[in-house]
N, C-alpha and C positions, 0 to 999 in steps of 0.2 A: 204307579200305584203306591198306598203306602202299607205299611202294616198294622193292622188294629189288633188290640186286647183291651176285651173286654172284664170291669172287675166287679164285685158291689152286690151279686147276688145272694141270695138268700130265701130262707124261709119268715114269714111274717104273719102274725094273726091281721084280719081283716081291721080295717084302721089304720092300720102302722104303716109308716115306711118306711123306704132304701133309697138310696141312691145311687145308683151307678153310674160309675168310670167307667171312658174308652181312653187310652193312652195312644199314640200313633205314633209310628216312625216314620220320615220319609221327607221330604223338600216339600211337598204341595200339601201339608195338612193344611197352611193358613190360606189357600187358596180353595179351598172347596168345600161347597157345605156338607154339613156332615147330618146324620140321620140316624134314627134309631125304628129295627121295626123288630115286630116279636112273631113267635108261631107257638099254638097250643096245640096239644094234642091233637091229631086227626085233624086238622082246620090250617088253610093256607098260610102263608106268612103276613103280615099286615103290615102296613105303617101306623108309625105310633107318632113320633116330630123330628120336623126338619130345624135345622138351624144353617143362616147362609156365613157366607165367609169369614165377617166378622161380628160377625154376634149381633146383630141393631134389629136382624127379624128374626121372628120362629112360628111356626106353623105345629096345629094338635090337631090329632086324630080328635072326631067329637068326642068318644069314647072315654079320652084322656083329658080334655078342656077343661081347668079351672082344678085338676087335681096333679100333674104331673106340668115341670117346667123344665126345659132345657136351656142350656148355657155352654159355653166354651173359654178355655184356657189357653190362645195361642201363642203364648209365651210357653207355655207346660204342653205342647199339642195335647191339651187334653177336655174332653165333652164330658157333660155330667147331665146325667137324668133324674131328678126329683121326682120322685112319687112319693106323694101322701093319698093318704084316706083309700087306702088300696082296700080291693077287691076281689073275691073268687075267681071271678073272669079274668082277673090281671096275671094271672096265673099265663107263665110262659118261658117257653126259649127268647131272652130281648140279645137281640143281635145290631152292634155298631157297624155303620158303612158311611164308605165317603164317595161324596157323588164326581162323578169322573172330571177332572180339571178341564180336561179340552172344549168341556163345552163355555168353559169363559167366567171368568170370574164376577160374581154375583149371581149365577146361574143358580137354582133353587125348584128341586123337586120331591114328590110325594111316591115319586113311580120306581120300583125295583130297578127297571132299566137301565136309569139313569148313573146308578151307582157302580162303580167298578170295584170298590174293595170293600171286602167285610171279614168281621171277626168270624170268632169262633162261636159266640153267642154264651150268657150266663143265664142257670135257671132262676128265674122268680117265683117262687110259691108261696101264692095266700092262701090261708086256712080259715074256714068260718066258723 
């Protein structure tokens, strides 16, 4: 497994964005993809995007299509989450995970399961 910290949160008026870092320690960051999902108050935790091992695909919650873009630094093991044109709803715990090596590199999922290690999670607060 490795270790994730997650950084970049904040409070923002609606429109604006942040960006958040996950940094990782560990031998298999450049082998698994990596994920970002969030949880709001009282409401389960969701997927937000995937990105696979080396960055060439990524995957958005609809939710987030077209306003939030993920990337990866596997030189720096580190992901970054673009939001713009954020949202009251965007309001959340956003929590970094990496999805479990052994299932093979290129391997690429949307499902909690899949993942074996997560942060701590940073808060997002948008204000309208």
């Amino acid at each position: 497994q490795v270790q994730l910290v997650e950084s970049g949160g904040g409070l923002v008026q609606a429109g604006g964005s942040l960006t958040l870092s996950c940094i990782a320690s560990g031998s298999t960051f450049s082998k698994s993809a990596m994920g970002w999902f969030r949880q709001a108050p009282v409401k389960e935790r969701e997927f937000v995007s995937v990105i696979n091992y080396s960055g060439s695909n990524t995957y958005y919650a609809d939710s987030v299509k077209g306003r939030f873009t993920l990337s990866r630094d596997n030189a720096a093991s580190t992901v970054y989450l673009q939001m713009n044109n954020l949202k009251p709803d965007d309001t959340a715990v956003y929590f970094c995970a990496a999805v479990n090596p052994g299932y093979g590199l290129g391997y690429i999922s949307s499902l909690e399961r899949d993942f074996n290690s997560w942060g701590q999670g940073t808060q997002v607060t948008v204000s309208s």
